[in-house]
N, C-alpha and C positions, 0 to 999 in steps of 0.2 A: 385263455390258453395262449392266443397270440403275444401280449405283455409277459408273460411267463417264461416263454421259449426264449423270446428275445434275450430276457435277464438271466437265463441260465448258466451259469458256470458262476456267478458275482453274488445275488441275494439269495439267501436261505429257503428254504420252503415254505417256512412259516412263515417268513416279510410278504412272500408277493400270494400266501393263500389268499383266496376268494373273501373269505369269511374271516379271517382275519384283518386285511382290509377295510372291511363294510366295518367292522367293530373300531379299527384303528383312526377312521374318518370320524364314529361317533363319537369317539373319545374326544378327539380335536375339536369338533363343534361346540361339548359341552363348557359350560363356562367364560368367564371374560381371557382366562388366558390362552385359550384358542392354540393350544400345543396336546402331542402326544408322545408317547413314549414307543418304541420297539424295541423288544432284544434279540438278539442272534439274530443281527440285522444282514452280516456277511455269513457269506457260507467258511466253516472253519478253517481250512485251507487257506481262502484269502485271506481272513483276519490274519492266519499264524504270519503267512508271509511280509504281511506289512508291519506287525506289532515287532517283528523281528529286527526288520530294518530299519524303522525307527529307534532301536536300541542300540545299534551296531554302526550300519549304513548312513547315516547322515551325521554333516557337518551344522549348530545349531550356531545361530545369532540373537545376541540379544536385543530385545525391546522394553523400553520403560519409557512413562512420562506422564504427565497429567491427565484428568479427566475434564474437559473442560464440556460446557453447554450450550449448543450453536442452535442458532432459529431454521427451521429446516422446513421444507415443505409440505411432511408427513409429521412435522410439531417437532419439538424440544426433543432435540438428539444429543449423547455424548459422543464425541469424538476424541482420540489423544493426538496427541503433538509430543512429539520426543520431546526430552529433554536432557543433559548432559550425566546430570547426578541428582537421581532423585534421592538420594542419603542424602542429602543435604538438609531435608525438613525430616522434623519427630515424626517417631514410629506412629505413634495416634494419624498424623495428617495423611502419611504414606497408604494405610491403611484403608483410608475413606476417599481420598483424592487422586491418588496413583495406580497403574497397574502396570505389572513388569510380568515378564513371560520371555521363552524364546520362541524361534520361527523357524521352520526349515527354511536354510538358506541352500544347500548344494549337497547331493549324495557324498560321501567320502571318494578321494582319488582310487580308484583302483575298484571302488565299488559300484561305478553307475550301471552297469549291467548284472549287479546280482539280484535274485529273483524276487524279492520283497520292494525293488524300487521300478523295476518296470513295473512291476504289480500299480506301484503308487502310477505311475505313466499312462498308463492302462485304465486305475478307478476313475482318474479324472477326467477321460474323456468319456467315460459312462455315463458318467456328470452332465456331461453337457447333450448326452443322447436325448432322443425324441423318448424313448423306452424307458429311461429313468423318468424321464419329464416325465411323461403322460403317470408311470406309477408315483409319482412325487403328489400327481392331483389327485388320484383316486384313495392314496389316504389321507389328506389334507382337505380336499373337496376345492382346491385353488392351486389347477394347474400352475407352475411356473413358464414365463417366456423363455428365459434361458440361464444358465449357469452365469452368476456376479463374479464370484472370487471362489479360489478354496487359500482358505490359511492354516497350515501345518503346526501344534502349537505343544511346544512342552514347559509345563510348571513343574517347579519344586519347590522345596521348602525354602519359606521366605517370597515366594513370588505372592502378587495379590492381583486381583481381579473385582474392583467393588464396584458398587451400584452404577448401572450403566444401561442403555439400548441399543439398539443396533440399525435403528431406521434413519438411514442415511443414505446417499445417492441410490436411490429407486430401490432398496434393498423391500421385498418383501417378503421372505420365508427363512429361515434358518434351520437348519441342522446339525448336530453335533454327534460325531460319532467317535467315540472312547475305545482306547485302546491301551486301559490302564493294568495291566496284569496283576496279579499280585495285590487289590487295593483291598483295604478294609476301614471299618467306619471310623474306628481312633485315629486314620490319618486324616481325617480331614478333606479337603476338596469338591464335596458337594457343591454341584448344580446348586442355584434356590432361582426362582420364578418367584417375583416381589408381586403377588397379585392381589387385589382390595380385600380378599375376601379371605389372605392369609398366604403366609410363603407356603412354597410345596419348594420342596427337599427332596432332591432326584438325586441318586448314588450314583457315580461314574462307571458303571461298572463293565467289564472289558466288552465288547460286541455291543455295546447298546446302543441306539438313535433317538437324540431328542427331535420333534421338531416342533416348530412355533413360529406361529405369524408376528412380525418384528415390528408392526404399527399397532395393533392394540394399547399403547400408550404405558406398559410397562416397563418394569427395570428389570433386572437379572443380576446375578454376582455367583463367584466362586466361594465358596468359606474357605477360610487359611488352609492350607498344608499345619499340621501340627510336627509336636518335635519326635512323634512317631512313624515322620512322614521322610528324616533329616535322607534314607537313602532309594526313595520313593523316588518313580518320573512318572510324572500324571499327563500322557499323550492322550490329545484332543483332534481331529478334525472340526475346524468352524467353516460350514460351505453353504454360499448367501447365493440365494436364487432373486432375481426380477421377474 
């Protein structure tokens, strides 16, 4: 009841139920890929207000570059390193080698105080609350120490996201929380979780939470945007807890 009250006004009823919980931890256990799924992770209200200003409110920058593989402490990580023109190699290498996205760089001029980006001002110190923490462990079973990064991230058609992990400076949990309106499966964009025992293919779909332990030794990838997707933005939160 205490964790509850805390997060009230921000997570759903169903995210921080009891019983939904104990189930959402059992999901994460089961298996090597040691991830679960939530939906209607935000209470409506706050999704609307952020999915809004994410379409409106912010100024976006882009990123591209390679995928390269660096000796890491928690094993064999990708990391990318920009690069200037990734058109420069065949679509085939682009594809397997590179990934391009953008980032929120800065709310629009004249927009920093409209209500969808305090909102964003506002989740991310939630983020780093004790009261998300603690509910971060009780559905995971592996409290976090504290908030790593959040990265702001929008794809469209043509961006790629291929085979990659994310265990990199001390990162060990991840979250992804979509805020793709409008999506359907002929676009493309699907989550895939590369796990030994067979990809699982998780649909973007708007309010949902993935999360997943980032050392388990897996990859992860986006599947393309299709040409059903050409006036589609597929908005992501990536937020890496230690």
């Amino acid at each position: 009841d205490h964790l509850v009250s805390l997060l009230h006004g921000w997570l759903s009823a169903s995210a921080v139920d009891p019983g939904i919980c104990r189930e959402t931890a059992a999901q994460f256990a089961e298996g090597a890929a040691r991830m679960a799924v939530i939906d209607d992770a935000l209470l409506p209200s706050r999704y609307r207000r952020i999915a809004d200003a994410l379409k409106s409110d912010v100024d976006w920058s882009p990123r591209h570059g390679p995928l390269s593989t660096n000796s890491a402490r928690s094993g064999s990580s990708s990391t990318a390193a920009e690069v200037a023109d990734p058109s420069a190699s065949d679509e085939t290498t682009r594809q397997h080698h590179f990934f391009r996205h953008e980032v929120f760089e800065r709310a629009k001029q004249g927009r920093e105080l409209s209500p969808g980006i305090l909102d964003l001002v506002r989740f991310k110190a939630l983020l780093s609350s004790d009261a998300f923490l603690d509910w971060t462990g009780l559905v995971t079973g592996q409290r976090p120490k504290a908030l790593q990064e959040l990265l702001i991230r929008r794809m469209v058609h043509g961006d790629v996201a291929p085979r990659h992990d994310d265990a990199i400076g001390g990162r060990r949990l991840c979250a992804l929380l979509y805020f793709s309106d409008d999506w359907c499966e002929a676009m493309g964009g699907q989550f895939v979780m590369h796990a030994r025992d067979g990809d699982r293919v998780i649909e973007p779909l708007p309010n949902r939470m993935i999360l997943f332990d980032v050392n388990t030794g897996l990859k992860h990838s986006v599947l393309p945007l299709t040409d059903r997707a050409k006036d589609f933005q597929r908005f992501n939160f990536s937020i890496w807890f230690r």
